[in-house]
C-alpha positions in Angstrom: 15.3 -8.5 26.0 14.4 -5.4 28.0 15.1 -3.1 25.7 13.5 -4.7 22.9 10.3 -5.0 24.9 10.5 -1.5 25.8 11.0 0.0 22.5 8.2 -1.9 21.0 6.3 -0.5 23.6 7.8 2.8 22.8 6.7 2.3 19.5 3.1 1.1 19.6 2.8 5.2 22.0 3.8 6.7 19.3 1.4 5.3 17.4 -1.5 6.4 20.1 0.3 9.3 19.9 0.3 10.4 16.2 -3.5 9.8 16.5 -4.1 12.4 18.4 -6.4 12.7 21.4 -9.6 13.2 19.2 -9.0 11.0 16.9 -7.1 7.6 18.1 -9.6 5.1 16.4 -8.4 6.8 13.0 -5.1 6.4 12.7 -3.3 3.5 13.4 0.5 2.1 12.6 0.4 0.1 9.8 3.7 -1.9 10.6 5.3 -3.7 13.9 8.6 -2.1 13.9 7.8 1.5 11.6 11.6 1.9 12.7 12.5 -0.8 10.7 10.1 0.0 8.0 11.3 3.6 7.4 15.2 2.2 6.9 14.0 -0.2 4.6 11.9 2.3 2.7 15.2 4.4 2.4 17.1 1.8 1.8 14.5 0.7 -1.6 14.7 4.8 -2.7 17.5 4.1 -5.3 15.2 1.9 -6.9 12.2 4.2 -6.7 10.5 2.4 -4.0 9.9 -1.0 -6.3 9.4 -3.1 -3.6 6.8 -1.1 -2.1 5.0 -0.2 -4.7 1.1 -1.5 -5.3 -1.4 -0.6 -7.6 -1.0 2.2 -9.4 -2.9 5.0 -10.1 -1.9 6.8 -13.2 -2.3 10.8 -13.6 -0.9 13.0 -16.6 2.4 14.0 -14.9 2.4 11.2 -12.1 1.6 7.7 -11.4 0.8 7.3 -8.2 0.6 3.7 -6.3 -1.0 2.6 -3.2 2.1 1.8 -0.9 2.1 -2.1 0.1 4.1 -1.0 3.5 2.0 1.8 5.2 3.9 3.6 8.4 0.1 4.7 9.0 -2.2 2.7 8.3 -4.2 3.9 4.9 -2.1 7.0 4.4 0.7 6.3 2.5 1.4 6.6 -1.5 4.4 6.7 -3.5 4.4 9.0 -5.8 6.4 8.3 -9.3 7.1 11.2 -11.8 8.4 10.2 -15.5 11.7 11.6 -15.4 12.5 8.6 -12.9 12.0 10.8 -9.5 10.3 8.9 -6.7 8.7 9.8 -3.5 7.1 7.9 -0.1 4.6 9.9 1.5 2.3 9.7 3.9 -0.6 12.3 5.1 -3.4 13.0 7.1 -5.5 16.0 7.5 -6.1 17.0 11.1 -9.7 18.9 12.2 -7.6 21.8 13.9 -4.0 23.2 13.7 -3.6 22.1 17.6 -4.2 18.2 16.3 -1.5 19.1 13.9 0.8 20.6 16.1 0.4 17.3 18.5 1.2 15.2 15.7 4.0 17.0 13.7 6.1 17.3 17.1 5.6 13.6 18.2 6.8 12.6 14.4 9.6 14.6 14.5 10.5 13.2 17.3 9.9 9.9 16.9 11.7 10.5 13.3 14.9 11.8 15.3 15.3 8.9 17.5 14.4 6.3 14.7 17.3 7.9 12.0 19.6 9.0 14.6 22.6 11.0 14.8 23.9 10.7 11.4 20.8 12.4 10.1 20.8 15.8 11.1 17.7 17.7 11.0 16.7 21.9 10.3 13.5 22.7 11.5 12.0 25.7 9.1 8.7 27.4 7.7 6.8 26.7 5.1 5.2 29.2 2.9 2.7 29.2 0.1 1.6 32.2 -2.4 3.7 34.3 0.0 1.7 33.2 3.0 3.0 31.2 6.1 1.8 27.8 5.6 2.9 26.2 8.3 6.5 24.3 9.6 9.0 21.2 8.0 11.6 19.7 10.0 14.0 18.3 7.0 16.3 15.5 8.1 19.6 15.2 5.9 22.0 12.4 5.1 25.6 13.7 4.5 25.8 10.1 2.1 25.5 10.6 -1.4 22.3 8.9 -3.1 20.2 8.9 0.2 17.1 10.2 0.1 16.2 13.4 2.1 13.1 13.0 4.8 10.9 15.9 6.1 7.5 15.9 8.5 5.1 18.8 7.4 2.6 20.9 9.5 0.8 22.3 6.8 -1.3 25.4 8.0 -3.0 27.1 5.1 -5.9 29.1 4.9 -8.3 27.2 7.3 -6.9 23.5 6.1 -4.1 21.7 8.6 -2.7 18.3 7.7 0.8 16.5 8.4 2.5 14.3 6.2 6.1 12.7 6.1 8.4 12.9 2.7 10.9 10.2 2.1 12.3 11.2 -1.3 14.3 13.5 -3.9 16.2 16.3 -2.5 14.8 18.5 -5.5 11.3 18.2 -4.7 12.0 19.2 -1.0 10.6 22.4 -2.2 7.4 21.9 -3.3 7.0 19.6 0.0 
C-alpha cells in the first residue's frame, strides 16, 4: 500500500512539474493514474484510438477529435488521416525555450519510468527548413503493431512548445 501511495504521489509531481514554475495554474493532469492512461491509449492504437475519440473536427486531409482521455488537461487531440493512420497528441506552447526545456526533460522522464525497460528510447534533434528546431526523445517497441511514442521540444524561430506523439511509426518524421 506504500508504494501505491507513493507513486500516486509521484504522479500528481509530475503533474506540478510539467506545469512549469510560471505557469502551474495552466496545466493540469487530466487523469488519476496518466500511467495507466498512456498503456491503455497504446493499447486502443490498433483501432485508431476509437475509444478515445470525441467530437470531431473535420479538415480536408484530417479529421481531428477532441480526445475524451486528456494526459493534460485541454491539450490532447487525436488526429485521424483517411488512409486509416491515427495519432494521440498532446501540446502546449511554453512562453520561453527554458519552460520548454523544464517540461520536455520531466516528460521524458516520467515517460521512461511509465513504459519501462521494454521501450527503449533515442534522444535526437529535430530540424525544420534546414534549421535546428529543437529535440525528440523517440521511445520504441521491438513488438510488431505497437505504436511508437516521442516528447518534442520544439524550438523554432522565436516559438517553443512541447507535445507527446503516441502513433504511426511513418509520421515520426514530420513529428
Amino acid at each position: 500500500m506504500t508504494i501505491h501511495k507513493t507513486a500516486k504521489f509521484s504522479v500528481v509531481m509530475l503533474g506540478l512539474s510539467l506545469a512549469g514554475c510560471a505557469f502551474q495554474d495552466t496545466l493540469s493532469l487530466g487523469v488519476d493514474d496518466p500511467c495507466a492512461s498512456l498503456k491503455g491509449i497504446v493499447a486502443d492504437y490498433p483501432s485508431g484510438f476509437e475509444q478515445y475519440r470525441g467530437s470531431p473536427n473535420g479538415f480536408r486531409s484530417v479529421t481531428v477529435y477532441n480526445a475524451k482521455e486528456q494526459l493534460i488537461r485541454g491539450h490532447c487531440e487525436i488526429w485521424s488521416w483517411a488512409n486509416n493512420d491515427s495519432a494521440y497528441v498532446c501540446s502546449s506552447n511554453t512562453p520561453n525555450d527554458e519552460v520548454a526545456t523544464t517540461r520536455y526533460t520531466k516528460a521524458v522522464d516520467w515517460m521512461g519510468q511509465c513504459l519501462g525497460d521494454s521501450w527503449p528510447s533515442e534522444e535526437g534533434e529535430r530540424t525544420r527548413d534546414g534549421e535546428n528546431a529543437g529535440t525528440v526523445t523517440r521511445f520504441r517497441s521491438s513488438d510488431a503493431g505497437k505504436p511508437n511514442i516521442s516528447v518534442h521540444r520544439v524550438a523554432f524561430r522565436g516559438d517553443s512548445a512541447v507535445y507527446v506523439y503516441v502513433g504511426t511509426p511513418s509520421r515520426l518524421a514530420e513529428f
